[in-house]
Every structure is written in structure tokens, then in C-alpha cells.
C-alpha positions as CSV (number, residue, x, y, z in Angstrom):
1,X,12.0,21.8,-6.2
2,X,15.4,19.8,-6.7
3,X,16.2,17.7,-10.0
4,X,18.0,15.0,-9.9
5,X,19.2,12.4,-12.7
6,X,21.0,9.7,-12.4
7,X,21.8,5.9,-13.4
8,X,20.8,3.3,-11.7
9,X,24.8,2.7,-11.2
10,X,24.7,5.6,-9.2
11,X,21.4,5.5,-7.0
12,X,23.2,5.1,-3.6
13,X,24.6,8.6,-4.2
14,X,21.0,9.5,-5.3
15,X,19.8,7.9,-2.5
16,X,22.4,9.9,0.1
17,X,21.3,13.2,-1.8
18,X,17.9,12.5,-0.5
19,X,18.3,12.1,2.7
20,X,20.4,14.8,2.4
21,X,17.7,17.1,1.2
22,X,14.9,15.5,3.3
23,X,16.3,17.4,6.3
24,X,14.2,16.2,9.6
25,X,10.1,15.1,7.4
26,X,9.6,11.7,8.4
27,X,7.0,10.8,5.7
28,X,8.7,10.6,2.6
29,X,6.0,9.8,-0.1
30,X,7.5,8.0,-3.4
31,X,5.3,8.7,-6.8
32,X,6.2,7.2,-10.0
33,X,4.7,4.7,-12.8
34,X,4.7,1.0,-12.1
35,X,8.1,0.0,-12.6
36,X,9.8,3.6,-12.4
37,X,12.0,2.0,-9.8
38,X,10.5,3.3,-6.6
39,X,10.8,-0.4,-4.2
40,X,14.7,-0.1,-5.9
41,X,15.3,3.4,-4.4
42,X,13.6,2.4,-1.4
43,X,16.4,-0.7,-0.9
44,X,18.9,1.8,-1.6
45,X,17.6,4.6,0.9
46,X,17.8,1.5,3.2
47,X,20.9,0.8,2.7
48,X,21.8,4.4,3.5
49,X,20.0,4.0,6.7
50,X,22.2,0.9,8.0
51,X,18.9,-1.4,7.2
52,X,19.7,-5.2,7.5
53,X,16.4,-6.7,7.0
54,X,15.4,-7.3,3.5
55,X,13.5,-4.9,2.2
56,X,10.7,-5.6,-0.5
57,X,7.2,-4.4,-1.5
58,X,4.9,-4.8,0.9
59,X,2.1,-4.9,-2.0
60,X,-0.2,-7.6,-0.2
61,X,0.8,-7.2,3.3
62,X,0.7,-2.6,3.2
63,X,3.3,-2.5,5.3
64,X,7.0,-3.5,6.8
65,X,8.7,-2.8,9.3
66,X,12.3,-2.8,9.5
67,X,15.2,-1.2,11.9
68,X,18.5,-0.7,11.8
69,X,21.5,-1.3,13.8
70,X,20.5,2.4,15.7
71,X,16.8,0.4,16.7
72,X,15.2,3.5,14.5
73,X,11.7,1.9,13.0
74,X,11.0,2.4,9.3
75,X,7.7,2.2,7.6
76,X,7.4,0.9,4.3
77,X,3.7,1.3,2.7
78,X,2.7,0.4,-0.4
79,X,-1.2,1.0,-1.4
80,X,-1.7,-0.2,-5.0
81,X,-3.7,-2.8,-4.2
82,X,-5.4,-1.1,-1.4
83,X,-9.6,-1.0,-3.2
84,X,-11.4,1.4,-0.1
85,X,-8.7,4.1,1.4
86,X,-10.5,3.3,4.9
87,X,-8.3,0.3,5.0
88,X,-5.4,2.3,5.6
89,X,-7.5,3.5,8.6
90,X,-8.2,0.1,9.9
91,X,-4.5,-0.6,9.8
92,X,-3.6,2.5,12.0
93,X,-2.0,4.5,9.3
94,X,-2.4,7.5,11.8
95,X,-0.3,6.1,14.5
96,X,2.1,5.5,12.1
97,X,2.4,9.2,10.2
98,X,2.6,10.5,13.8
99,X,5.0,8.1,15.5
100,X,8.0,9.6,14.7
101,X,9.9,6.8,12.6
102,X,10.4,7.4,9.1
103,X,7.3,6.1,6.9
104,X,7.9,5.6,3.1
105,X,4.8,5.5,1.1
106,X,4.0,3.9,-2.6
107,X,1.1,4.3,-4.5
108,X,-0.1,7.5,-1.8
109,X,-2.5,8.6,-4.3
110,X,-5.0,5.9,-2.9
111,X,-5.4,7.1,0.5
112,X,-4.7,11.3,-0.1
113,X,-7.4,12.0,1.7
114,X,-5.2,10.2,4.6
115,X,-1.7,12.3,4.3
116,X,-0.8,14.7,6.6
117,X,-0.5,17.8,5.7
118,X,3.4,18.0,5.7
119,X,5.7,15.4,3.6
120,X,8.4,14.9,1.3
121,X,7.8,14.0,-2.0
122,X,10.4,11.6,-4.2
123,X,8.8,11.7,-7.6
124,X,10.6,9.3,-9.7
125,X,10.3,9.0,-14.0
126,X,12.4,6.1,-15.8
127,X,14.1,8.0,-18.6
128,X,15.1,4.8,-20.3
129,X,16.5,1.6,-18.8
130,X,19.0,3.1,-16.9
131,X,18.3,6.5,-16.6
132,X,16.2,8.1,-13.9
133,X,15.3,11.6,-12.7
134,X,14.2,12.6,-9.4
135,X,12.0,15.9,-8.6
136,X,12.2,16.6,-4.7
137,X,10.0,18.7,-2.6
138,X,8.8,19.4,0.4
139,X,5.5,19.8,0.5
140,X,3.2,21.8,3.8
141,X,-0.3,21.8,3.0
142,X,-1.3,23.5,6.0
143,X,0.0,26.7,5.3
């Protein structure tokens, strides 16, 4: 596992260092408290990925999509709101986690039943208001 603080001054060179240490997983899964900063990071990883659309929660809708200027696809999930994880089913989360394009989940923990059983987790704790620590890991549950 990798630890990682920073301020939020410095979160496209956090946001570098993950991708960085994500290596070639495609389902990058983002845990924190509400408000921990996880839709920030996301904009920021964005950015690191050439993104031009603008990228928000997709609380109501579950997911975006947006590309960048290389026409890669990136999935952006976000399941608070989601009330029976069989939704995420009805939206095709399968095609998704196995297309190949890079799928960042929020609020994973509703659908875990769902996951595959290979990821990267981004777990994110606000130290204060502009402190923020990251513990990465790549997790293979079918080992």
C-alpha cells in the first residue's frame, strides 16, 4: 500500500502520482467520506488525462462519459444515491468494467457485490481543509 499526503495546492502532482502507480487497472475505485474531495481528484486525474469535457458528479445521472483529445472513453460512476445495487445492473455496469476504458467509481460500496475482482483503490481522508492523504492499492480478489 502507498501513502500519499498532500495539499490541495498540489493535487495535480497527486493526481500524476496516481496514475503513475495505477500502472495498466482500468477500474480505479475512489473511497472517502462525503466531502473528502473525491469528484476534486477526479477533475484533476482528468486533467492529467487531456479531458476537455467538464467533469462533475454524476450523482443523479450514475454515470459520464467523457474523452479526451486521444478519443480514449472514461467512465465516471457515482452510486450514492443508487437504493437497489441491481440498478447498476440495469445500466450495464458489466459492459462497462469490461470495456477496456478507464471507469472511476464513487460511492462502490453500494454495488460490491458488482466489482470485479481486480481494481485500484484511491482511498481518500481530508486531514483538515487543505490537507489530504491518499492510501493506494491494488487490490485482486481472485487470487
Amino acid at each position: 500500500m502507498i501513502h500519499y499526503s498532500y495539499s490541495l495546492q498540489e493535487i495535480e502532482t497527486a493526481a500524476k502520482m496516481i496514475v503513475s502507480e495505477a500502472h495498466d487497472e482500468k477500474i480505479w475505485i475512489f473511497q472517502g467520506e462525503m466531502g473528502a474531495g473525491k469528484t476534486t481528484l477526479i477533475k484533476a486525474l482528468a486533467n492529467v488525462f487531456g479531458i476537455q469535457d467538464q467533469v462533475s458528479s454524476p450523482t443523479f445521472g450514475i454515470v459520464n462519459h467523457y474523452e479526451n483529445e486521444a478519443s480514449q472513453s472514461f467512465y465516471h460512476f457515482d452510486f450514492y444515491r443508487i437504493e437497489d445495487p441491481m440498478e447498476a445492473l440495469d445500466i450495464g455496469i458489466e459492459e462497462y468494467f469490461y470495456s477496456g476504458n478507464y471507469c472511476w467509481l464513487e460511492w462502490a460500496e453500494q454495488i460490491a457485490r458488482f466489482l470485479p475482482d481486480q481494481f485500484f483503490l484511491i482511498r481518500i481522508t481530508s486531514d483538515s481543509d487543505e490537507k489530504r492523504t491518499l492510501n493506494l492499492q491494488h487490490i485482486n480478489n481472485a487470487s
